[in-house]
C-alpha positions, 0 to 999 in steps of 0.5 A: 500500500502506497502512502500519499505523502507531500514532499517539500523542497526548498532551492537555496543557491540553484541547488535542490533540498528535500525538508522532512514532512510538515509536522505540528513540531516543525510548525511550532519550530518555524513559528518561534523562529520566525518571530524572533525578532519579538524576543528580547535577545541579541542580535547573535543569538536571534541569527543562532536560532534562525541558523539552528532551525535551517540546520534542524531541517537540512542537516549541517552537510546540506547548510554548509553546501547551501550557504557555505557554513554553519558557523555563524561568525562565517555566514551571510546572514541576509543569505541565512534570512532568505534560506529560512523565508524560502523553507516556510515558502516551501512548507507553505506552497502545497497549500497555496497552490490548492487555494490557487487551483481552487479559485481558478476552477471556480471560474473555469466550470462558468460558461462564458455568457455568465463569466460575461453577466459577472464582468457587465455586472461590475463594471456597472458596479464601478460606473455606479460608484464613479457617479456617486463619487461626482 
């Protein structure tokens, strides 16, 4: 029996990385993660925590190869910024992509006169809002 899972991948520097499987754990770790800035720390220490989640979620082989260390006296830490906000972008995605096929096949299902009706429809809206406004 096949198991339907999703599989998550993140680019960071034109090189391709699988993340394990979007768990309530991982959630709760992107979460604290991403509002670090909130927290009454150092800068060092709110860049280890975005850099300890990246290497949580990678492994230290794949963070050395994508960003170059995980030393975080060696690392750009704008490239460190953009690696986490690419891997939420990524656990985000599946999600996204639904609710973007969803929207379009509502729209695709309506034959023409009614997609029709609907643009007439507001553009009567907009003519009458353009009125009241003079």
């Amino acid at each position: 029996q096949e198991e339907n899972t999703m599989t998550y991948t993140v680019i960071i520097n034109d090189r391709s990385y699988d993340l394990p499987k979007k768990t309530l754990a991982i959630t709760e770790a992107l979460d604290q993660t991403a509002k670090v800035d909130e927290l009454n720390i150092s800068t060092r220490e709110k860049y280890r925590k975005v850099l300890d989640c990246i290497i949580s979620l990678l492994g230290k082989e794949a963070v050395v190869e994508a960003i170059g260390s995980t030393d975080l006296n060696e690392v750009d830490l704008s490239e460190v910024t953009i690696a986490f906000r690419k891997i939420v972008d990524a656990y985000n995605r599946p999600v996204q992509d639904y609710i973007n096929a969803s929207g379009r096949g509502a729209f695709e299902g309506l034959p023409i006169d009614q997609m029709t009706n609907l643009a007439n429809a507001a553009t009567q809206i907009l003519n009458a809002a353009d009125a009241v406004k003079k």
